[in-house]
Backbone as a ProteinNet text record, in pm:
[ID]
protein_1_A
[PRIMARY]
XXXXXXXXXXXXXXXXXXXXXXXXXXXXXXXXXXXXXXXXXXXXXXXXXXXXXXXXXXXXXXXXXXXXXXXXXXXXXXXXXXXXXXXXXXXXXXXXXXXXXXXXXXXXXXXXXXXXXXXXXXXXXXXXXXXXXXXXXXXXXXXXXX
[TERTIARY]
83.9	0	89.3	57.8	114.6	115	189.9	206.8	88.1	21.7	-99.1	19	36.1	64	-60.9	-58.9	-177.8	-126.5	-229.3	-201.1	-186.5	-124.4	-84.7	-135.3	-200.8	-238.9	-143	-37.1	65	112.8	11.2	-4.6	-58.7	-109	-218.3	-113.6	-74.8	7	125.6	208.3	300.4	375.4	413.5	509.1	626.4	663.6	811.3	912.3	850.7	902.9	775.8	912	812.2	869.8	770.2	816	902.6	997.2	1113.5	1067.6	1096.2	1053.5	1106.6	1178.3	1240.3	1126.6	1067.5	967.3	1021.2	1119.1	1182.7	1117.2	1190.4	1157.8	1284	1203.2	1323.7	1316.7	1386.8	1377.5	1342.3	1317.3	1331.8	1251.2	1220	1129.2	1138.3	1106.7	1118.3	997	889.7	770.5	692.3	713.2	662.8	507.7	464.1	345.4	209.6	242.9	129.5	177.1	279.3	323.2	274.3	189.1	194.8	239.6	282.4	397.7	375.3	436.8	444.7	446	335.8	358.1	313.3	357.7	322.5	241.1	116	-23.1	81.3	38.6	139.2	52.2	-90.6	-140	-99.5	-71.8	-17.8	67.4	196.6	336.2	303.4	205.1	171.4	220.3	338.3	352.4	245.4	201.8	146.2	148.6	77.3	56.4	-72.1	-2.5	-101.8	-238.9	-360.5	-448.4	-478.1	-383.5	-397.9	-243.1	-243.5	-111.5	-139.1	-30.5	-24.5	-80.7	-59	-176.5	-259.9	-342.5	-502.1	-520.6	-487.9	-560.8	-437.7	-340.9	-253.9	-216.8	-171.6	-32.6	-68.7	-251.6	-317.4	-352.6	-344.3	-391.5	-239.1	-97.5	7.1	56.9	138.1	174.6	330.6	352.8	528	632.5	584.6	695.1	698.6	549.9	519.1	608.9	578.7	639.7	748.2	879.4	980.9	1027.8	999.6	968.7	941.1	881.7	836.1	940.3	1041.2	1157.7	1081.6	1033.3	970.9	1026.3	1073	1127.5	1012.1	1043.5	968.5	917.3	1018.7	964	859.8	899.2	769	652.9	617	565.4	499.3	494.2	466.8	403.7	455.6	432.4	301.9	331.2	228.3	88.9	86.9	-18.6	-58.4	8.9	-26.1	-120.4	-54.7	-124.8	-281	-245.8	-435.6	-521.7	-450.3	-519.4	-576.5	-480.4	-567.6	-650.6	-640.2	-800.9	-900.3	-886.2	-994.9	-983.6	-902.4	-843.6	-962.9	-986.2	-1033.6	-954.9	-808.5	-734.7	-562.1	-470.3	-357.9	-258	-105.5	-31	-29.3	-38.8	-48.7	100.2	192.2	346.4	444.9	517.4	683.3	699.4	629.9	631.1	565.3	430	365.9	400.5	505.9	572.4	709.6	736.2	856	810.1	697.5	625.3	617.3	558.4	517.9	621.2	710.5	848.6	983.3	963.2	1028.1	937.4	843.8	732.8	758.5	823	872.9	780.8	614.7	502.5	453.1	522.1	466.5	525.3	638.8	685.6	685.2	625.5	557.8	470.5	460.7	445.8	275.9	216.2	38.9	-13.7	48	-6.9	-124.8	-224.9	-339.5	-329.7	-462.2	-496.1	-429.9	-520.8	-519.4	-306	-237.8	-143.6	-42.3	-52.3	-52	-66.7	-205.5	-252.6	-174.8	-166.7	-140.9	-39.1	53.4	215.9	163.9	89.7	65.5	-17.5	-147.1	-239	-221.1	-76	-36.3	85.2	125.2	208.8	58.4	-5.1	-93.1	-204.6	-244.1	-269.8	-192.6	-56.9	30.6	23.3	40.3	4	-106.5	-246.6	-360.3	-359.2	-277.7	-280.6	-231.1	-127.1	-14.8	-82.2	-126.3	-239.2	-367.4	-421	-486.9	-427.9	-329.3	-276.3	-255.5	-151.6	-114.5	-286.6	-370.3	-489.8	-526.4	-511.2	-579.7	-476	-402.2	-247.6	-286	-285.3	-390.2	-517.2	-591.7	-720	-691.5	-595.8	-540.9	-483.9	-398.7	-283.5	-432.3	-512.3	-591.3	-712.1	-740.6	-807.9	-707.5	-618.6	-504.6	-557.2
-116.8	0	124.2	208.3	327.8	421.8	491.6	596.2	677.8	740	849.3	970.6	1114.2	1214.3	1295.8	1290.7	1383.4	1496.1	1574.8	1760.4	1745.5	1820.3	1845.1	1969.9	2058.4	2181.2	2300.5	2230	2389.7	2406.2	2341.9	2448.2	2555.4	2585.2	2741.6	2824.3	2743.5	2812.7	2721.4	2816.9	2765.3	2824.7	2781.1	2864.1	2914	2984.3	3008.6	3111.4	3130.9	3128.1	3238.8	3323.2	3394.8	3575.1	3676.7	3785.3	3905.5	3971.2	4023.7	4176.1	4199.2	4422.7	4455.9	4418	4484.6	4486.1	4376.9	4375.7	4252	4194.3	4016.9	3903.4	3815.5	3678.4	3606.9	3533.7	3465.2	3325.3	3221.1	3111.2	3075.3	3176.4	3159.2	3280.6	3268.7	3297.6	3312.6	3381.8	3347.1	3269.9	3276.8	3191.9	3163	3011.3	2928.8	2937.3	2950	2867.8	3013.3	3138.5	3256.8	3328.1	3349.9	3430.5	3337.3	3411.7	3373.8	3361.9	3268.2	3207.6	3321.2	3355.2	3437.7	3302.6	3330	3207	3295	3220.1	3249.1	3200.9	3237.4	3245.6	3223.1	3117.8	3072.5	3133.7	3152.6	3213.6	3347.9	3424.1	3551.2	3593	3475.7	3524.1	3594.9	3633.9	3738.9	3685.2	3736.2	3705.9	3745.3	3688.1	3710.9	3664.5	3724.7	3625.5	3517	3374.4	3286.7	3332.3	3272.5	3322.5	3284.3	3185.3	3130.4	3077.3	3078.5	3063.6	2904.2	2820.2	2670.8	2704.1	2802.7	2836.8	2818.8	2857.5	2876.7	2757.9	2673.1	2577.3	2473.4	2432.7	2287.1	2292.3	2153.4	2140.1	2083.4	1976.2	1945.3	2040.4	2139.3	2267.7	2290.1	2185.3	2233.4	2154.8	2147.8	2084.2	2014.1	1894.1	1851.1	1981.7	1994.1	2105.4	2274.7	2286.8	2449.9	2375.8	2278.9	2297.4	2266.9	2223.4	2230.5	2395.9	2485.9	2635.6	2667.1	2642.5	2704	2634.8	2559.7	2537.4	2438.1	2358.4	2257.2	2111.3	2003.8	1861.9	1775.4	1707.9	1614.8	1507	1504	1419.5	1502.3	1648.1	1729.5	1741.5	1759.7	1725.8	1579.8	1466.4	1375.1	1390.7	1401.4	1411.1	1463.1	1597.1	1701.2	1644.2	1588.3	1487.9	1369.4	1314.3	1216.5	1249.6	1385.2	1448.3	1484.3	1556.7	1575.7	1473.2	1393.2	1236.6	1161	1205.4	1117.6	1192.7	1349	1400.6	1415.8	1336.6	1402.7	1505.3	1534.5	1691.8	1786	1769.5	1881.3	1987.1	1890	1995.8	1953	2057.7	2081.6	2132	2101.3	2238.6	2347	2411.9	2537.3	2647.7	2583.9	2654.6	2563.1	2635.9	2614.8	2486.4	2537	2489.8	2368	2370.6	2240	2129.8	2149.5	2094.9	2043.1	2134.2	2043.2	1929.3	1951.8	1843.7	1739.8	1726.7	1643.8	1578.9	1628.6	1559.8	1494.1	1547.3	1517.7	1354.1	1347.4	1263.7	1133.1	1114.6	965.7	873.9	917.2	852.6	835.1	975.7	976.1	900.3	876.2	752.1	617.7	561.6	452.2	377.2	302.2	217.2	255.3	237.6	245.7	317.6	472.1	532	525.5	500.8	516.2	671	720.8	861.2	949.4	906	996.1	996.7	905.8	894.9	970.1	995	1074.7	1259.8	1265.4	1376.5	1488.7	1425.5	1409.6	1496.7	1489.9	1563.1	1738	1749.1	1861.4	1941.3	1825.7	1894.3	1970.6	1881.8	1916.2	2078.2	2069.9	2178.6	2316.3	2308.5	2389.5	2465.6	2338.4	2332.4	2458.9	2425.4	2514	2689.9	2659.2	2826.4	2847.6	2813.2	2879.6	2924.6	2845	2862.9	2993.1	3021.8	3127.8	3243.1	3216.8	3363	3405.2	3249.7	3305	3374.9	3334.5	3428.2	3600.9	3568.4	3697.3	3803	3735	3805.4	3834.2	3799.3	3809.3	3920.2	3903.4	3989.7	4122	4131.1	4221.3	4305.9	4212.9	4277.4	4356.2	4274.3	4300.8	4449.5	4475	4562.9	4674.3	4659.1	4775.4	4761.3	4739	4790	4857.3	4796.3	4872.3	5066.8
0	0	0	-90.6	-118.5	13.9	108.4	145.1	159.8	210.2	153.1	252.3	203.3	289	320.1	478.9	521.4	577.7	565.4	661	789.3	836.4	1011.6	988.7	933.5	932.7	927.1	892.2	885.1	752.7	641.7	489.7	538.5	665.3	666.4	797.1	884.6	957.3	1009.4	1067	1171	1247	1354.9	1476.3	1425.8	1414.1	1389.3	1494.7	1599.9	1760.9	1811.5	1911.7	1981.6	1915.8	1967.8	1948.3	2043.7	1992.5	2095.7	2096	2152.6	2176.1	2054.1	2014.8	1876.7	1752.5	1752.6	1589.4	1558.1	1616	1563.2	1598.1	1535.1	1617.8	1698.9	1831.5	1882.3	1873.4	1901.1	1922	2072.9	2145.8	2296.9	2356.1	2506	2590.4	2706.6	2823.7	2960.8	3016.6	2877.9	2945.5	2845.4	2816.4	2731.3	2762.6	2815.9	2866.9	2872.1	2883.8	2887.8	2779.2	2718.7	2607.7	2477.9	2397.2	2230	2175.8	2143.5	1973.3	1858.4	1773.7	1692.7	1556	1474.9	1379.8	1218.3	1114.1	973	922.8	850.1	818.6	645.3	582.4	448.6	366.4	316.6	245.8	207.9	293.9	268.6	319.9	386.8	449.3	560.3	648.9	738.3	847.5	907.6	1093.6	1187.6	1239.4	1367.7	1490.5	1603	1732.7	1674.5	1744.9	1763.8	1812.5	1795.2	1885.8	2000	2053	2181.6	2250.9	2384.1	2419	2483.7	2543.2	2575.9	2694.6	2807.2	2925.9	2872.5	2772.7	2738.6	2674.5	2606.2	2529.4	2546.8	2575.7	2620.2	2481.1	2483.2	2373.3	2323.3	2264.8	2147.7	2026.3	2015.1	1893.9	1830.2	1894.6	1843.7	1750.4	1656.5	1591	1644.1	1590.3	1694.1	1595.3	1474.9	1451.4	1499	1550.6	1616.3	1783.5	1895.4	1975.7	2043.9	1855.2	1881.1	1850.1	1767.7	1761.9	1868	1951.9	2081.6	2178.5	2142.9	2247.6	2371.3	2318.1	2387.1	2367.6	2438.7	2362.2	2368.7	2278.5	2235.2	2375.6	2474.8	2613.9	2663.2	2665	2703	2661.1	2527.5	2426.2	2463.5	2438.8	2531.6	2637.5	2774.4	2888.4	2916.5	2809.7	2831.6	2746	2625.8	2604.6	2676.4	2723.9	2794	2949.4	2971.4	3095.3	3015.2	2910	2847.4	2819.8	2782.7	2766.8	2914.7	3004.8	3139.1	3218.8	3177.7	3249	3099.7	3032.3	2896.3	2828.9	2847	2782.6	2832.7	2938.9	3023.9	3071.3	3113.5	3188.9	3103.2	3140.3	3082.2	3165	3138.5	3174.2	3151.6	3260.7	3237.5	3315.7	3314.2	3375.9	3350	3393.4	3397.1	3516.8	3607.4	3777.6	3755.6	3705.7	3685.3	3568.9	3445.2	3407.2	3451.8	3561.4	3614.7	3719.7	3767.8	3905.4	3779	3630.6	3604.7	3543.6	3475.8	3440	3519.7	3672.5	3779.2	3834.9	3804.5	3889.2	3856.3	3725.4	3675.3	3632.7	3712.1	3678.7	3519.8	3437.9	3345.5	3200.1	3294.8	3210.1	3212	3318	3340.2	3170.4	3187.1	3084.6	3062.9	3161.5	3196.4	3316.3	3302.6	3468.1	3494.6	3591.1	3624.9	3613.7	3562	3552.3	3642.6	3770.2	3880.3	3953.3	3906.9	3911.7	3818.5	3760.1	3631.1	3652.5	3703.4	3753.9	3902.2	3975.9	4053.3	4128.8	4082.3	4091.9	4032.1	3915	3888.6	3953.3	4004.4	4094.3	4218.4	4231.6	4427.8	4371.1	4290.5	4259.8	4214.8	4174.3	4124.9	4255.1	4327.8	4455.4	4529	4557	4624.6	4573.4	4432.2	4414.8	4405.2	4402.5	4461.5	4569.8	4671.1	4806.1	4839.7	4785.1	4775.3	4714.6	4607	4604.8	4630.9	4701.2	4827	4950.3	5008.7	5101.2	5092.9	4959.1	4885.9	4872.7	4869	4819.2	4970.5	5046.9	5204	5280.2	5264.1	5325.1	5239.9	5130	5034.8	5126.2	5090.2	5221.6	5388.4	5444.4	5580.8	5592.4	5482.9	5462.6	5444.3	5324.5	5295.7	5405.6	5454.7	5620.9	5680.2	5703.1	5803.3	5763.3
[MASK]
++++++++++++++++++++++++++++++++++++++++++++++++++++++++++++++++++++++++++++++++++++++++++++++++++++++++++++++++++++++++++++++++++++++++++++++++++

């Protein structure tokens, strides 16, 4: 059987990094994860911002060649699907912080993680900074009564 080549969707676009104060492009970022990829619209060569960043919509809407452009590896890449795959792609990474709980966790390289095993390491890191800006938000309140 012959080969068939199918679309990954980047005849219409693709990442080609992020954008620098200057009007450029970089290959790099201080934050993968809330900053917009800067990508090329091929119909008419047009740079732009993506319309969504990997905070807002996870790392299924990406292509493996937009989030090696976005300075992402391919274990991450992985990881980070495999994490959308065991809550239903309900939920995603959404940081720096919660990609390192989940790549540190070892779980996710397990052969067959149970979901919630899987989940887990990111939840308790994510957990922690709600907590933290709940405080921050209360210390907030305290200070303005004062």
């Amino acid at each position: 059987m012959a080969r068939i080549v199918r679309s990954d969707g980047s005849q219409f676009f693709e990442v080609v990094g992020w954008a620098t104060i200057m009007g450029g492009i970089s290959p790099d970022t201080d934050d993968r994860f809330s900053y917009r990829p800067q990508e090329i619209q091929h119909d008419t060569g047009e740079i732009c911002a993506a319309p969504f960043s990997v905070e807002e919509k996870g790392m299924m809407h990406f292509t493996l060649k937009d989030i090696i452009a976005m300075g992402f590896t391919t274990d991450e890449y992985a990881a980070m699907l495999r994490y959308e795959a065991a809550s239903s792609f309900e939920d995603h990474i959404r940081s720096e912080e919660e990609l390192d709980a989940l790549m540190a966790s070892q779980i996710a390289w397990k052969k067959r993680p149970r979901d919630e095993e899987l989940r887990q390491a990111v939840l308790s890191v994510r957990a922690a900074a709600e907590q933290e800006n709940a405080d921050a938000e209360e210390a907030s309140d305290i200070w303005y009564r004062l």
